[in-house]
C-alpha positions as CSV (number, residue, x, y, z in Angstrom):
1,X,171.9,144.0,138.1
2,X,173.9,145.4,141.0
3,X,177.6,146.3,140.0
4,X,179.1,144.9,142.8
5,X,177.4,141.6,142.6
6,X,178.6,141.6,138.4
7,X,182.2,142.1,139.8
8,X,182.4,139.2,142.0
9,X,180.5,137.0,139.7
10,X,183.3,137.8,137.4
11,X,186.3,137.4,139.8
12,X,184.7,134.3,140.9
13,X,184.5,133.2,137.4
14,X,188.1,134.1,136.8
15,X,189.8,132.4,139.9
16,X,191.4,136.1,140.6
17,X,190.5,135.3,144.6
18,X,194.4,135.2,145.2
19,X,195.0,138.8,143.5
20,X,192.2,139.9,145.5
21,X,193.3,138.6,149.2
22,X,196.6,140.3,148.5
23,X,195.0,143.7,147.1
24,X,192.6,143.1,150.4
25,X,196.2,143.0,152.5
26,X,197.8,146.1,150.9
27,X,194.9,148.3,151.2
28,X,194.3,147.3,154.7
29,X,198.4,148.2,155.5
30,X,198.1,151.2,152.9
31,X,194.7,152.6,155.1
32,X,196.2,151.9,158.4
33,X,199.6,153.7,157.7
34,X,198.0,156.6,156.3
35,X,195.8,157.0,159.5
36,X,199.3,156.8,161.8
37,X,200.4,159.6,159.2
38,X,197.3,161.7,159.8
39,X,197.5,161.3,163.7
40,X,201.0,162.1,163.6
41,X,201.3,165.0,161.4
42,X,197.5,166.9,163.2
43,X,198.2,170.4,163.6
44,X,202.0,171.7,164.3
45,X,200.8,173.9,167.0
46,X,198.3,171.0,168.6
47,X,202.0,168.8,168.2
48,X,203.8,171.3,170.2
49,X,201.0,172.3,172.6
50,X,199.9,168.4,173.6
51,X,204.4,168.2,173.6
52,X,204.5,170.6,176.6
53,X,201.6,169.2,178.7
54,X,203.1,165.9,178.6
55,X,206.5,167.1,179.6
56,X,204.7,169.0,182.5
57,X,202.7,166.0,183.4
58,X,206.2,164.1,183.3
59,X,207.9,166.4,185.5
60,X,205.0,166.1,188.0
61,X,205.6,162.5,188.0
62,X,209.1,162.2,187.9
63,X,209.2,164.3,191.1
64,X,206.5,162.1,192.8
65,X,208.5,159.2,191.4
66,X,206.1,156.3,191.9
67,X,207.3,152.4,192.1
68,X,205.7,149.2,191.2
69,X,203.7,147.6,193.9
70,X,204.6,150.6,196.0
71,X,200.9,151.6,197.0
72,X,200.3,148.1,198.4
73,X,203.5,147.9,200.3
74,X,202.6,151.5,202.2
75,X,199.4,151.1,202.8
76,X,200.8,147.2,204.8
77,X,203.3,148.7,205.9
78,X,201.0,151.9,207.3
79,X,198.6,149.2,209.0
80,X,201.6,148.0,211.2
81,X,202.8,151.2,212.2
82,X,199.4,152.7,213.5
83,X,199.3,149.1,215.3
84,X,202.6,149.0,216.6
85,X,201.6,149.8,220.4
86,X,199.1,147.0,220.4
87,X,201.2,144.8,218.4
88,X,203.9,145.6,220.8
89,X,201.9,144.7,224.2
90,X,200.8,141.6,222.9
91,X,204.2,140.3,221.6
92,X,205.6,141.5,225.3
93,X,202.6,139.8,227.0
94,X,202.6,136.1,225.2
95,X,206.5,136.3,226.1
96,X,206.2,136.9,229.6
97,X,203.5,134.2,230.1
98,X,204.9,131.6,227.9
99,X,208.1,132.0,228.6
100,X,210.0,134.9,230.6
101,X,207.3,134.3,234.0
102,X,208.6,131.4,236.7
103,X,205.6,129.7,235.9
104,X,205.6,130.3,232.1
105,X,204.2,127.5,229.7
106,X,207.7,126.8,228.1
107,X,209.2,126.4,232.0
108,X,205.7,123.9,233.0
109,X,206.3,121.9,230.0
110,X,209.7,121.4,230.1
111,X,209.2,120.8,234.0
112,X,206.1,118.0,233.0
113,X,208.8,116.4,229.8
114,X,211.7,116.2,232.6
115,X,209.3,114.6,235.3
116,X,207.7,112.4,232.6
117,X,211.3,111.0,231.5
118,X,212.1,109.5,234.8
119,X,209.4,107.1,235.0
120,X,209.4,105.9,231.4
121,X,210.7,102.5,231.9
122,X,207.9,101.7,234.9
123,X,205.2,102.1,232.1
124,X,205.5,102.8,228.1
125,X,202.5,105.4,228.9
126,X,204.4,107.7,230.8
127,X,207.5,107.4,227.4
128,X,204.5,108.1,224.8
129,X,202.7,111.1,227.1
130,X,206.6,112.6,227.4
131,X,207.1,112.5,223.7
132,X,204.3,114.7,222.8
133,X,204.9,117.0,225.6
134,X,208.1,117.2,224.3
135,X,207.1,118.1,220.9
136,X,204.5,119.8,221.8
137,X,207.7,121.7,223.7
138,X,209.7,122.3,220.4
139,X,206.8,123.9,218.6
140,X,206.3,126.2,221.8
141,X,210.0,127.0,221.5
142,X,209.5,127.7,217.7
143,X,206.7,130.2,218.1
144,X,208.1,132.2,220.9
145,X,211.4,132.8,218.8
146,X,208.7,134.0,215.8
147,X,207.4,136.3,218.9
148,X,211.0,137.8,219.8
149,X,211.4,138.5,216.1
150,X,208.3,140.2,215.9
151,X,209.0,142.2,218.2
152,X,211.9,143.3,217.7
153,X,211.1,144.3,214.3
154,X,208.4,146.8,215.5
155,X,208.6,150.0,217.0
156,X,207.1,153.0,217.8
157,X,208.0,155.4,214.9
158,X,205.4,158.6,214.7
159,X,207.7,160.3,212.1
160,X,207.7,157.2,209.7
161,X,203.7,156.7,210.5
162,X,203.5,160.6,209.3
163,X,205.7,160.1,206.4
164,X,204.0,156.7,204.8
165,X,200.8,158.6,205.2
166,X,202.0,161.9,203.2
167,X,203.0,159.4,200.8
168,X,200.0,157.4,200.6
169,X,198.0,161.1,199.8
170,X,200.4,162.4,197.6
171,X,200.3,159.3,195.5
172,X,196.7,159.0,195.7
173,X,196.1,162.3,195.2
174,X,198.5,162.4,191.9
175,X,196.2,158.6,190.7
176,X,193.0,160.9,190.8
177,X,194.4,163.9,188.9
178,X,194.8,161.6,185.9
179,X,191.6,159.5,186.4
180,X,193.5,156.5,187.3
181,X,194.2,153.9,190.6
182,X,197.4,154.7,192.7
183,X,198.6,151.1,192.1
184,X,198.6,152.3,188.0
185,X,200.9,155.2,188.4
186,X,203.9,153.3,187.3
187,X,202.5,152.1,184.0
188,X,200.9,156.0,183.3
189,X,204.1,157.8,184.0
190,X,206.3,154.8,181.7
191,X,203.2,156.1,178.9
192,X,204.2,159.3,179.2
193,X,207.4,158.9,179.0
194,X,206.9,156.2,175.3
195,X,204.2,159.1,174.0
196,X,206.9,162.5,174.4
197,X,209.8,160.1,173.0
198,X,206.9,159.3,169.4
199,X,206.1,163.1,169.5
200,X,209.3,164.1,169.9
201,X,210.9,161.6,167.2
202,X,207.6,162.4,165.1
203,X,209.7,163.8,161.7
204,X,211.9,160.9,161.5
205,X,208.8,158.4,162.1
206,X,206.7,160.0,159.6
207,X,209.4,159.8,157.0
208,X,209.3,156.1,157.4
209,X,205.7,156.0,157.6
210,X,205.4,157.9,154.0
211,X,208.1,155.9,152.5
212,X,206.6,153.0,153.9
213,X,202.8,154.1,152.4
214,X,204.4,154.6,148.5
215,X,205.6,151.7,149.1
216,X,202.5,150.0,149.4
217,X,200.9,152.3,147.0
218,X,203.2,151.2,144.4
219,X,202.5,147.5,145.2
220,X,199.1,148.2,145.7
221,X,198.9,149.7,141.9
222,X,201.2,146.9,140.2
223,X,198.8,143.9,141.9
224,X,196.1,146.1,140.3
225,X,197.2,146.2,136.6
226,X,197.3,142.4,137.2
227,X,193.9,142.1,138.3
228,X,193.0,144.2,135.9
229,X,194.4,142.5,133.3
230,X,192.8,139.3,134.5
231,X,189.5,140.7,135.0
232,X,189.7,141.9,131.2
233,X,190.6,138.2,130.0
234,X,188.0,136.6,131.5
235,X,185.0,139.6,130.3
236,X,185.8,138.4,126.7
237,X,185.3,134.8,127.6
238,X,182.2,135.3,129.3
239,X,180.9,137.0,127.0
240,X,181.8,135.2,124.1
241,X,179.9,132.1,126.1
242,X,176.9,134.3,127.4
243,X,176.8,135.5,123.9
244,X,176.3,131.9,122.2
245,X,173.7,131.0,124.9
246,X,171.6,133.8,123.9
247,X,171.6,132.7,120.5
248,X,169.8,129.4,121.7
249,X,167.5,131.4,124.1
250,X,165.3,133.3,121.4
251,X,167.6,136.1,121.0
252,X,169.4,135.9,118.0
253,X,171.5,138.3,117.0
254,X,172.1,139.6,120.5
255,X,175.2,140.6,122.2
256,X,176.8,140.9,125.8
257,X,179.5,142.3,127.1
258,X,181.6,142.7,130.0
259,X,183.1,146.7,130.2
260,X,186.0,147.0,132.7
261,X,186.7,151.0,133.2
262,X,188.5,152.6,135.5
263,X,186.7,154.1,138.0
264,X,188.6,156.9,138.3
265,X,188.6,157.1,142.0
266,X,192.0,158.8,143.4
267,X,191.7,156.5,146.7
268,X,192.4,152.7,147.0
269,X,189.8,150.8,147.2
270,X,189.8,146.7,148.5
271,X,188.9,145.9,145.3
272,X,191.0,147.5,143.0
273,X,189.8,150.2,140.3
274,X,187.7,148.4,138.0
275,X,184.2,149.5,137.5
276,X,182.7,146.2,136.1
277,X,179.3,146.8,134.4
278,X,177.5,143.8,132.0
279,X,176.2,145.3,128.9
280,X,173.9,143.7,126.7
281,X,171.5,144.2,122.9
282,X,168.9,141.7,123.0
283,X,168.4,142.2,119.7
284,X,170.1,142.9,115.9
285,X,171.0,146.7,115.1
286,X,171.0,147.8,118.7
287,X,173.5,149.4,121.1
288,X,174.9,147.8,123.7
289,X,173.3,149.1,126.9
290,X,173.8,148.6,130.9
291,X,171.8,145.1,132.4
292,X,169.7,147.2,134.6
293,X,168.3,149.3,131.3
294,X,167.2,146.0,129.3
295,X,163.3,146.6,128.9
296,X,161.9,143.2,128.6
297,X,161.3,141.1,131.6
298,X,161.6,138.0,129.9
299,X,164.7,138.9,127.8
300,X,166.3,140.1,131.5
301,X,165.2,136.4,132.6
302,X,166.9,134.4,129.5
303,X,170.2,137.0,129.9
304,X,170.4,135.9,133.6
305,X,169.7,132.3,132.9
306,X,172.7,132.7,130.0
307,X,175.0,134.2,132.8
308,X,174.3,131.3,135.2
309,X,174.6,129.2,132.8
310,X,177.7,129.9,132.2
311,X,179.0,130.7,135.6
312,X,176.9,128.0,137.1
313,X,180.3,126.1,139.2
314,X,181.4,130.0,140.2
315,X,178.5,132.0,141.5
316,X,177.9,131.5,145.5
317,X,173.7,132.6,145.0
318,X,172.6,129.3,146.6
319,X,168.9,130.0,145.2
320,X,167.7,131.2,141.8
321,X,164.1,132.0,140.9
322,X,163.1,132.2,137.3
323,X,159.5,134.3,137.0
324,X,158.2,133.3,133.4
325,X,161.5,133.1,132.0
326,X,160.0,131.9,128.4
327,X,158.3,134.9,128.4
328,X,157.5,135.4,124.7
329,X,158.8,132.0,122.8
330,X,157.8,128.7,122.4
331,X,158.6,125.4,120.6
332,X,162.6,124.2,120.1
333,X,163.4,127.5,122.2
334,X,161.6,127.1,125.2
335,X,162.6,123.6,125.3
336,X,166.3,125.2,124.9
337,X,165.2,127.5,128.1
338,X,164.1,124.1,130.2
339,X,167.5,122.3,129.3
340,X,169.1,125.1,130.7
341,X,167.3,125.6,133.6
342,X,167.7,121.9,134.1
343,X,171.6,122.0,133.6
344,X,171.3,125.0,136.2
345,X,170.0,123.2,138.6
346,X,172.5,120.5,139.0
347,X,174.8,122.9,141.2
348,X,171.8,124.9,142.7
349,X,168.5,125.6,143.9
350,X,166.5,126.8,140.8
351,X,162.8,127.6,140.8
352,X,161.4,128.6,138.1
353,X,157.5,129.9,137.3
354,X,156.5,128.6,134.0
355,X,153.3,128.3,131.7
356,X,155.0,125.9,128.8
357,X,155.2,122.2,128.9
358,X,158.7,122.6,127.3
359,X,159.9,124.2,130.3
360,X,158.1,122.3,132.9
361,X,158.6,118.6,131.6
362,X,162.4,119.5,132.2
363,X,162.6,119.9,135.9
364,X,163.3,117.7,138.3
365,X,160.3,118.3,140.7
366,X,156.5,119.7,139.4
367,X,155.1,121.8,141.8
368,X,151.1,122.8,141.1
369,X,149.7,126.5,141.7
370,X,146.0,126.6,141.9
371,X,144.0,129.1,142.9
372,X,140.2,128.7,144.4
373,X,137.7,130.7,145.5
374,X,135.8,130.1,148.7
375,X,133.1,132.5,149.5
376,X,134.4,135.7,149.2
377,X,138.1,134.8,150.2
378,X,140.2,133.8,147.5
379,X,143.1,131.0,148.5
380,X,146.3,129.3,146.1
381,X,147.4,126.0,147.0
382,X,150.7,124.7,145.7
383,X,151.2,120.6,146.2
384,X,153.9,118.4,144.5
385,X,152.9,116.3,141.3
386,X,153.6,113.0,141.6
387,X,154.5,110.9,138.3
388,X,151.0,110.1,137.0
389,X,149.7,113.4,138.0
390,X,152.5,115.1,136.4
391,X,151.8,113.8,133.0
392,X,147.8,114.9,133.8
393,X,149.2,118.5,134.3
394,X,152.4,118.4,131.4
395,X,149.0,117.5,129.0
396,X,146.9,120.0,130.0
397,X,149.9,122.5,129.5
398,X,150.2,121.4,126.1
399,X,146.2,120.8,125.0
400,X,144.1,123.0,127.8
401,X,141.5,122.0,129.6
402,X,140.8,119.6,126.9
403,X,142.6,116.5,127.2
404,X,143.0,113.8,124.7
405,X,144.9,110.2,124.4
406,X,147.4,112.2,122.1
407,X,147.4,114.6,124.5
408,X,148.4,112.6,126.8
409,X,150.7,110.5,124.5
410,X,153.0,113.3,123.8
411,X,153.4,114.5,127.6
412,X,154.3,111.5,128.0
413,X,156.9,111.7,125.3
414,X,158.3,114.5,126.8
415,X,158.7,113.4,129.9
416,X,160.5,110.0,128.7
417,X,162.9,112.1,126.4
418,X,163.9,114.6,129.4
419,X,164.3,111.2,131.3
420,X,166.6,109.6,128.9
C-alpha cells in the first residue's frame, strides 16, 4: 500500500531501470551544480567582505613568503649552528690526533704498513698483517678528508644563528595564526591564492554553472517524459492482467488501475515526477478508489495475490505472507486462490494462513497450527505434515472432526490432482 513501493513494483515490471539510472545521474549532477551556484552566489557583501580577508591574509603571506620543506631545512640547519663550537673542536681534535700530531694514527699506521712491507717475503704473515693495515690505512685517509670538509664547512656565524631563529618564529608564529603546522604554510598560502582567483572570477564561473544546470534540467525533463511515457504503458498492462486475475479470485466485476499524475513538485526528484498510486473496485457499480482505502481484508489479500501474480519474475519482496487470503469464498474460487498462491511460490517464499482444503492441498509444504491448553497457560505448536498425515489434516479440513473413508478419499483426490 505504500506509494513508493507501487512505483518500483511498477518500474520493475516495466524494465524502465535504465531511464531511471540515467534520471539518478542527472539529478545527482543537476543537485550538485545547484549547490556550487548557491555557495557561489551567498550574499554580495559576504562575497566581497570574505574577498578582502583573503587578500589581507595573502599579503601577510606573500611577505612571509614561505617555501616547501623550508621549516625542516631551518630548524637542521639551526641545530648545526648553535653546535658549531663543539662541532668545531671536535673536528680540530680528531685531526690533530689522527693525523696533523707526530705521533698521529695516519703517521703510526703508515709507519707499521712501511715496516711490515720489508719483511714480507721472510713470512706470508707479515704480507697478509700489512695488507690490512694498509687498508685499514686508506679508510683512515678517507675519514679524515670527510673531517677537513666538515670543518671547513662550519663556522661560527651568530648573525645567521639570530636570523634562522627569527625565521623559525615568524614562520611558526604565522602556522598558529591559521591553525595550521609551519611545514603546511606552502600549501595554505597556494589555497589562498586558488580561493581569491574562484571568488574573483565568480560571475564568469557562475554563468557556466547556470548554463551548465539548464542544461541538465532540460535533459533531466526530456528523460522524464520518457519514463513517463513508459511508466504509463506498462500501468495499462498491469492492469488489464491484475484485472483478469481478479475475475478468477471471487471478484467479478472488479477493476484496477494504475494512475500516473504528476506530482506537481517544482524540484527534481531521483525518480522523476510521477506520483504512481494503484486504484482498485472490488466490486460492480463502484468507484475506483486508492489500495490503502479497500475495506475488506480478504479482498486486499486476493488484490495483492493478483499483483504478485502478475509481477511475480519483477518484484524483489523475497517473502510474502498471505493471512486468510480466501477470506469469504469457497469451492472452484478458492481452489483458483491455491493455484495462484502455488504459481507464486515458484519464484518466492510464500506463506500463506488458510482454513480451506482448496487452498491448503495446493502448497508445497503443510505446516500444522494447534493450540493446547496446559494448566492455566495456553501454548500453539506448529510441526510439518508429512504425506500420510497431510491427507489426515486436508480431510478433516474438508469433513471436521468427523472423518470418513470418503472423507478421506476425496483429500486424497485433491492432493493427487495438485500432484499431477
Amino acid at each position: 500500500m505504500r506509494r513508493d513501493l507501487q512505483r518500483r513494483l511498477l518500474d520493475n515490471h516495466g524494465g524502465h531501470q535504465p531511464l531511471l539510472d540515467k534520471l539518478q545521474q542527472l539529478h545527482r549532477d543537476w543537485r550538485e551544480t545547484r549547490r556550487t551556484i548557491q555557495q557561489l552566489v551567498g550574499d554580495d557583501r559576504d562575497r566581497d567582505t570574505r574577498l578582502e580577508f583573503l587578500h589581507f591574509q595573502l599579503q601577510e603571506l606573500d611577505t612571509l613568503a614561505p617555501q616547501p620543506q623550508e621549516t625542516e631545512q631551518l630548524h637542521q640547519e639551526l641545530s648545526l649552528l648553535s653546535n658549531a663550537g663543539q662541532l668545531i673542536d671536535t673536528c680540530r681534535r680528531h685531526l690533530q690526533q689522527l693525523y696533523e700530531n707526530d705521533n698521529s694514527a695516519h703517521g703510526l699506521l703508515g709507519k707499521a704498513v712501511d715496516d711490515l712491507a720489508t719483511f714480507a717475503e721472510l713470512d706470508p704473515a707479515f704480507q697478509e698483517a700489512g695488507e690490512l693495515f694498509n687498508n685499514g690505512l686508506i679508510q683512515l685517509t678517507e675519514g679524515i678528508d670527510r673531517l677537513r670538509d666538515c670543518e671547513a664547512r662550519l663556522e661560527l656565524d651568530p648573525e645567521r644563528l639570530q636570523w634562522v631563529e627569527q625565521r623559525l618564529d615568524a614562520l611558526h608564529t604565522a602556522a598558529r595564526k591559521h591553525h595550521i603546522e609551519a611545514e603546511q604554510l606552502p600549501a595554505f598560502h597556494q589555497r589562498l591564492r586558488d580561493d581569491i582567483a574562484k571568488l574573483e572570477q565568480a560571475d564568469q564561473t557562475l554563468a557556466a554553472l547556470e548554463k551548465q544546470q539548464t542544461e541538465l534540467e532540460q535533459c533531466y525533463r526530456k528523460t522524464a517524459r520518457q519514463l513517463r511515457n513508459k511508466r504509463l504503458k506498462t500501468a495499462q498492462r498491469i492492469a488489464v492482467q491484475v484485472s483478469d486475475a481478479m475475475q478468477t479470485l471471487g471478484m467479478e466485476g472488479g477493476r484496477f488501475d494504475i494512475a500516473v499524475n504528476d506530482s506537481g513538485q517544482e524540484g527534481l526528484s531521483d525518480h522523476g515526477s510521477d506520483q504512481i498510486e494503484f486504484l482498485v473496485s472490488a466490486n460492480p457499480g463502484q468507484p475506483l478508489k486508492a489500495l490503502n482505502k479497500v475495506a475488506s481484508g480478504g479482498e486486499l489479500s486476493r488484490i495483492s495475490l493478483a499483483i504478485q501474480v502478475v509481477a511475480a519474475q519483477d518484484t524483489d519482496i523475497p517473502t510474502l505472507i498471505f493471512d486468510e487470503v480466501d477470506s469469504g469464498v469457497g469451492g472452484a474460487v478458492a481452489e483458483t486462490v491455491g493455484r495462484q498462491l502455488q504459481t507464486l511460490g515458484k519464484h518466492r517464499q510464500v506463506l500463506c494462513v488458510t482454513h480451506l482444503p482448496q487452498v491448503a492441498a495446493q502448497a508445497h509444504n503443510h505446516l500444522q497450527v494447534q493450540k493446547s491448553r496446559v494448566e492455566d497457560t495456553t501454548q500453539t505448536q506448529i510441526k510439518q505434515l508429512s504425506a500420510e498425515q497431510r491427507v489426515d489434516e486436508i480431510a478433516r479440513m474438508l469433513g471436521g472432526q468427523t472423518i470418513t473413508d470418503s472423507t478421506l478419499q476425496h483429500a486424497e483426490d485433491m492432493l493427487q490432482r495438485v500432484g499431477k
